[in-house]
PyMOL commands that place a pseudoatom at each C-alpha (Angstrom):
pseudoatom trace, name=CA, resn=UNK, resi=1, chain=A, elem=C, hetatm=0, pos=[-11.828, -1.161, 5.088]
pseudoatom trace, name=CA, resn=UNK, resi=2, chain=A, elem=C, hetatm=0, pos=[-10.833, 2.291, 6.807]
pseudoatom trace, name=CA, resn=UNK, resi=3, chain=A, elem=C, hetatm=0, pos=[-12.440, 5.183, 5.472]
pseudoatom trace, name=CA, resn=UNK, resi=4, chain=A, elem=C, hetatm=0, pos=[-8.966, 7.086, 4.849]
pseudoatom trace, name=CA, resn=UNK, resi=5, chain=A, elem=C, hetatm=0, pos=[-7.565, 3.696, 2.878]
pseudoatom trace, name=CA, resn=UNK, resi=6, chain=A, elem=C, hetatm=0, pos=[-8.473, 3.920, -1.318]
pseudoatom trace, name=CA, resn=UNK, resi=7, chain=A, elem=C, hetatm=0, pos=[-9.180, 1.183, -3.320]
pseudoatom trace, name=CA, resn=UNK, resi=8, chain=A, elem=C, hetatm=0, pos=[-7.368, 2.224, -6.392]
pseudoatom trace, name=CA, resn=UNK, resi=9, chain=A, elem=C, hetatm=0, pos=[-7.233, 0.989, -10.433]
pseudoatom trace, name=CA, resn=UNK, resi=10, chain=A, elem=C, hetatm=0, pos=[-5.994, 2.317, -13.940]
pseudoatom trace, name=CA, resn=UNK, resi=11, chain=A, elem=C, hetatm=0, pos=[-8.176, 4.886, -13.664]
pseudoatom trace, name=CA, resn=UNK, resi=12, chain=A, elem=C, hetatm=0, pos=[-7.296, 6.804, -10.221]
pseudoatom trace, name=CA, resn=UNK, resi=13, chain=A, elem=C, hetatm=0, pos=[-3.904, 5.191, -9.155]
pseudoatom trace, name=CA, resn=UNK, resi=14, chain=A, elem=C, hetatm=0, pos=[-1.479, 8.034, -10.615]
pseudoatom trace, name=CA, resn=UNK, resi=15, chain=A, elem=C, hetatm=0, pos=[-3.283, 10.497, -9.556]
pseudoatom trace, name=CA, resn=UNK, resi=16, chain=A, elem=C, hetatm=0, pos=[-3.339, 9.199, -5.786]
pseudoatom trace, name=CA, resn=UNK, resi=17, chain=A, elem=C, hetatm=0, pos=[0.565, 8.183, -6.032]
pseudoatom trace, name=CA, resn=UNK, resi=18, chain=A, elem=C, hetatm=0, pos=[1.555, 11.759, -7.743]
pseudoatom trace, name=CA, resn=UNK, resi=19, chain=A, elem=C, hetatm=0, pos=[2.269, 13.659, -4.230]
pseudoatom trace, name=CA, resn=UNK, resi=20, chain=A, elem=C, hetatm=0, pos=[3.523, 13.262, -1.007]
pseudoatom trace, name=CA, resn=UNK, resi=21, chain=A, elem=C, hetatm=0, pos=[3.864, 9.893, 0.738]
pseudoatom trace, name=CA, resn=UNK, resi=22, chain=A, elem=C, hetatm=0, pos=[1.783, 7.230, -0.352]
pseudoatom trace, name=CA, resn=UNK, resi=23, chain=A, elem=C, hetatm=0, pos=[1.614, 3.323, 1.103]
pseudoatom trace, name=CA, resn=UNK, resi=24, chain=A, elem=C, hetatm=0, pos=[-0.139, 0.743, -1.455]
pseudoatom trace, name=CA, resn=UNK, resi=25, chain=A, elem=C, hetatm=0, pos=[-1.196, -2.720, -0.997]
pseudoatom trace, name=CA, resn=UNK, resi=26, chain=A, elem=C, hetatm=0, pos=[-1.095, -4.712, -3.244]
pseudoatom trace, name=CA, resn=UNK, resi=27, chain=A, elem=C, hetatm=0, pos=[-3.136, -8.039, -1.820]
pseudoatom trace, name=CA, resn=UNK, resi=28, chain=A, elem=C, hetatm=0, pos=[-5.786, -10.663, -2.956]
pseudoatom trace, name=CA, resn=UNK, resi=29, chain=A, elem=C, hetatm=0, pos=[-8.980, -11.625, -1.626]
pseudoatom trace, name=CA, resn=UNK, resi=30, chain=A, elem=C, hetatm=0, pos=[-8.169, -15.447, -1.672]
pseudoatom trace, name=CA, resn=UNK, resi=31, chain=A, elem=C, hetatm=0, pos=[-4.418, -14.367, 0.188]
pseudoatom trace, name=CA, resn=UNK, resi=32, chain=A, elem=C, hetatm=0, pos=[-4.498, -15.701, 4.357]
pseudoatom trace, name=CA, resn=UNK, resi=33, chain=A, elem=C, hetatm=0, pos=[-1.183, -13.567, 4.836]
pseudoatom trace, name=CA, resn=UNK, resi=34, chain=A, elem=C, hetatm=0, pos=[-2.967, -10.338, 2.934]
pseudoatom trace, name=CA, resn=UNK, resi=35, chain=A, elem=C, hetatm=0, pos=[-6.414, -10.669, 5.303]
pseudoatom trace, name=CA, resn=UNK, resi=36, chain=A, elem=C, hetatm=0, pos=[-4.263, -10.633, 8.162]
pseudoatom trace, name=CA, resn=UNK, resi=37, chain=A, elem=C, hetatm=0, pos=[-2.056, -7.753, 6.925]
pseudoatom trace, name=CA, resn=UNK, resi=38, chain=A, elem=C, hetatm=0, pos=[-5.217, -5.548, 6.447]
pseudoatom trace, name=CA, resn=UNK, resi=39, chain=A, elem=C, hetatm=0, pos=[-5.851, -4.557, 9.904]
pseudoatom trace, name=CA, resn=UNK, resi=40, chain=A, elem=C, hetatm=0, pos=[-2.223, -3.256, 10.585]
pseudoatom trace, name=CA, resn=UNK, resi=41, chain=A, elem=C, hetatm=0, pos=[-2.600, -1.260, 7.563]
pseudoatom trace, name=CA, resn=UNK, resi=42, chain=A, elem=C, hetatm=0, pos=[-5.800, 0.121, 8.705]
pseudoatom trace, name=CA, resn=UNK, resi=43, chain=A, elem=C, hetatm=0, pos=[-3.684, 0.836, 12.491]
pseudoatom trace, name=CA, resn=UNK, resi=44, chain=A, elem=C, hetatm=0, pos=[-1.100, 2.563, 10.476]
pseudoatom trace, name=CA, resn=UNK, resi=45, chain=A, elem=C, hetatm=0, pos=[-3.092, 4.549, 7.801]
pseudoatom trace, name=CA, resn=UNK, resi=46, chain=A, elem=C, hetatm=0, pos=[-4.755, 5.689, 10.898]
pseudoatom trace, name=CA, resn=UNK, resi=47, chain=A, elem=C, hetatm=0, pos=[-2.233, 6.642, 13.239]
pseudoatom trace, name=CA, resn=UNK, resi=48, chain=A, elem=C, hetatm=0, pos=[-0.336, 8.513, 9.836]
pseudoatom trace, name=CA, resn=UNK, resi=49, chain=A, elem=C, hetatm=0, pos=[-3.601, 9.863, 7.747]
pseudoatom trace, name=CA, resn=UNK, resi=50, chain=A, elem=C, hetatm=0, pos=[-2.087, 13.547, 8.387]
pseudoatom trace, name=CA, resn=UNK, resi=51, chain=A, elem=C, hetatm=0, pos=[1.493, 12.457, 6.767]
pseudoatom trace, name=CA, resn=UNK, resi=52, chain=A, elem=C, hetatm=0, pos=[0.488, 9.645, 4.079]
pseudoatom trace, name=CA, resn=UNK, resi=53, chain=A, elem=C, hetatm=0, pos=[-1.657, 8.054, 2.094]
pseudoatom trace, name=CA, resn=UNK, resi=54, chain=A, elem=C, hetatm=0, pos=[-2.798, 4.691, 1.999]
pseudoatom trace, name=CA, resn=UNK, resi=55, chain=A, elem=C, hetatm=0, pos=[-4.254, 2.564, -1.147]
pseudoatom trace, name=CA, resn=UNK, resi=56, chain=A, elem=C, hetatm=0, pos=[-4.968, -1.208, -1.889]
pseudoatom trace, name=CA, resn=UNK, resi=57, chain=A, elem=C, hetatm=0, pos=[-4.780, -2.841, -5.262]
pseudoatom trace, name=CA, resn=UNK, resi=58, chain=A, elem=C, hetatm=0, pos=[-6.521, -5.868, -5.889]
pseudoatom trace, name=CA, resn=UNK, resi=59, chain=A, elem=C, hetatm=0, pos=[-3.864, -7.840, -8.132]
pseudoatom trace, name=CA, resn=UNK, resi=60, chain=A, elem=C, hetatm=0, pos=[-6.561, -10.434, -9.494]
pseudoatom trace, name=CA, resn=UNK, resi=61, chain=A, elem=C, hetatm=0, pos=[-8.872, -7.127, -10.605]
pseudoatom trace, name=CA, resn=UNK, resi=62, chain=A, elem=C, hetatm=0, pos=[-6.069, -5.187, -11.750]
pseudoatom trace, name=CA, resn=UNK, resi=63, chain=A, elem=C, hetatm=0, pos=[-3.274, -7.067, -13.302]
pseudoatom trace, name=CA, resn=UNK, resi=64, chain=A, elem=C, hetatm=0, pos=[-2.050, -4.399, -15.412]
pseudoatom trace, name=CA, resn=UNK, resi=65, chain=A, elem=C, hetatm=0, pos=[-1.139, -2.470, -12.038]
pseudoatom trace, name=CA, resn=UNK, resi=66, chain=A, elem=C, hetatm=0, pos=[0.244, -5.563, -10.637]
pseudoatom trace, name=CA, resn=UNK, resi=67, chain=A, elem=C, hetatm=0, pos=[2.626, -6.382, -13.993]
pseudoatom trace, name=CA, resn=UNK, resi=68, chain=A, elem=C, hetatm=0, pos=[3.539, -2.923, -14.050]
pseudoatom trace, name=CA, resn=UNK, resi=69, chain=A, elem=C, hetatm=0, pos=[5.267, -2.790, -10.545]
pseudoatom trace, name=CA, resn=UNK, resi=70, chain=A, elem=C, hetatm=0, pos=[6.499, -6.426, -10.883]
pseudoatom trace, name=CA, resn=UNK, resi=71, chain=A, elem=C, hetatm=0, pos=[4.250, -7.655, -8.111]
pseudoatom trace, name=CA, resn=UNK, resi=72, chain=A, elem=C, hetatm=0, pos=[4.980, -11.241, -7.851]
pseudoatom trace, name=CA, resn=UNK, resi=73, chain=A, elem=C, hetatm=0, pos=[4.431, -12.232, -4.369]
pseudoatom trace, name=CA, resn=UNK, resi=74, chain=A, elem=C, hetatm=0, pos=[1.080, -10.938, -1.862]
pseudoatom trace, name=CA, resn=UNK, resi=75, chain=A, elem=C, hetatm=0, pos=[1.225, -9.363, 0.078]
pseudoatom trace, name=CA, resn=UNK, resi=76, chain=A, elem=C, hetatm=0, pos=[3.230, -6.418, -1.158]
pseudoatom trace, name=CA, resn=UNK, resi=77, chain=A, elem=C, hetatm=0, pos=[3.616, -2.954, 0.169]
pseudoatom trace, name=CA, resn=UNK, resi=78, chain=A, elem=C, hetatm=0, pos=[4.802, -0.644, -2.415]
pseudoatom trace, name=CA, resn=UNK, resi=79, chain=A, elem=C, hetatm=0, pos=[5.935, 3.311, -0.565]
pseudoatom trace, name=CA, resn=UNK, resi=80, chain=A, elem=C, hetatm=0, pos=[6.196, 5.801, -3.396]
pseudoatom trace, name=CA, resn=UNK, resi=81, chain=A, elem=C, hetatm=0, pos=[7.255, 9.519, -3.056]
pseudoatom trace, name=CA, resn=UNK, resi=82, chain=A, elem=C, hetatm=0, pos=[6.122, 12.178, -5.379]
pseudoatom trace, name=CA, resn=UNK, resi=83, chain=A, elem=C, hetatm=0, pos=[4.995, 9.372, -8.009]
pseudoatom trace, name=CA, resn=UNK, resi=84, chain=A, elem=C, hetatm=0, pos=[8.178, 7.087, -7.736]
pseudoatom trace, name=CA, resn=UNK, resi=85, chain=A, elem=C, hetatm=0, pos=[8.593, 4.545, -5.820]
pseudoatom trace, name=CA, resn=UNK, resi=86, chain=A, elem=C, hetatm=0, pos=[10.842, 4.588, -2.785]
pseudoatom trace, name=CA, resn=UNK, resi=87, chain=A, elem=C, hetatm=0, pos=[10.738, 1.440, -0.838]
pseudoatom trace, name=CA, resn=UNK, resi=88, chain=A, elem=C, hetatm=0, pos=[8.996, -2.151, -0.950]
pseudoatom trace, name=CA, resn=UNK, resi=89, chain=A, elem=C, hetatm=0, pos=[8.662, -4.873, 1.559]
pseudoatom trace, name=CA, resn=UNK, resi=90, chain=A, elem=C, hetatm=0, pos=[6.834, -7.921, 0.893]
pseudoatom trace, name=CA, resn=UNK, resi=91, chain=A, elem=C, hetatm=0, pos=[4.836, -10.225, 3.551]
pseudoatom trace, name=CA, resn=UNK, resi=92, chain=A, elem=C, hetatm=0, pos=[3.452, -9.907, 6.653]
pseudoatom trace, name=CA, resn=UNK, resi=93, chain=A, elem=C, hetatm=0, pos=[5.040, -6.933, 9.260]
pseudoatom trace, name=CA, resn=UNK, resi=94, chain=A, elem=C, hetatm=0, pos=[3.596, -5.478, 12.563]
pseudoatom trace, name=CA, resn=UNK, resi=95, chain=A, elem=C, hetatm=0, pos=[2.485, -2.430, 13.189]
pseudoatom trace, name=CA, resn=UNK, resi=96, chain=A, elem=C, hetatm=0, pos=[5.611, -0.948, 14.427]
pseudoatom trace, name=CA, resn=UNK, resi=97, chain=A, elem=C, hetatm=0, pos=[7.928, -2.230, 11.755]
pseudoatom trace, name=CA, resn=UNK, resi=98, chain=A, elem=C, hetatm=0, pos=[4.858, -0.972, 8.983]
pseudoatom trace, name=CA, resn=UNK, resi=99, chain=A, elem=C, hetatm=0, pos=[4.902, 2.468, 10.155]
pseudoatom trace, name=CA, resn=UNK, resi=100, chain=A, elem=C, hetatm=0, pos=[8.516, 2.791, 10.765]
pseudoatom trace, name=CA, resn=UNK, resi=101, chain=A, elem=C, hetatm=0, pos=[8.547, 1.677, 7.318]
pseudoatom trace, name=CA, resn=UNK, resi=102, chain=A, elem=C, hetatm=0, pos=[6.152, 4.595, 6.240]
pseudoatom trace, name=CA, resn=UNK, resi=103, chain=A, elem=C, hetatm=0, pos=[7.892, 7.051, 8.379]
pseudoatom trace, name=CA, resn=UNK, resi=104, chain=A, elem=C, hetatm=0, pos=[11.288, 6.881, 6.979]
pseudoatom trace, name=CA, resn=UNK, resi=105, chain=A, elem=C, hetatm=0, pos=[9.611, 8.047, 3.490]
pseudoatom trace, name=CA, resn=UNK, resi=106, chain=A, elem=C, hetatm=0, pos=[8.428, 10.935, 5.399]
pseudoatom trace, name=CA, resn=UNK, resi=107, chain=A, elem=C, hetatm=0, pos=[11.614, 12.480, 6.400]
for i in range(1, 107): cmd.bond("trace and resi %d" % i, "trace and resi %d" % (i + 1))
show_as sticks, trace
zoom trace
């Protein structure tokens, strides 16, 4: 996992979604779809580490996280804003589409 993406639970996830622009994933080991999203989040969190932050919850470790934002299906991508959340897509995306995604929080 990239250095500048945060594995996050109860006990640090408010705190990392309470300012600015932050992208969470919320994925499963087991997941095919959520293995092969991981490296285009890495490519994004990369490219945008100045703007954003990145985080992955792991739904079958954290399932209070994952009830509490209605995660259902895996992968999902959860943008929040100043602790709220902004935006959601769910499945697989490229790079561009990810970080066009990301961006549009930004402005």
């Amino acid at each position: 996992m990239a250095k500048n993406i945060k594995m996050l639970d109860e006990s640090n996830f408010s705190k990392e979604i309470e300012s600015g622009v932050t992208l969470i994933d919320f994925f499963a080991e087991w997941c095919g779809p959520c293995r092969m999203l991981a490296p285009v989040v890495e490519e994004v969190a990369e490219s945008l580490k100045d703007k954003a932050s990145f985080g992955k919850v792991d739904i079958d470790k954290q399932v209070k996280l994952a009830t509490e934002y209605q995660v259902t299906s895996i992968p999902t991508l959860v943008l929040f804003k100043n602790g709220k959340e902004v935006d959601r897509i769910v499945g697989l995306r490229d790079e561009k589409a990810l970080k066009e995604f990301v961006e549009k929080a930004l402005k």
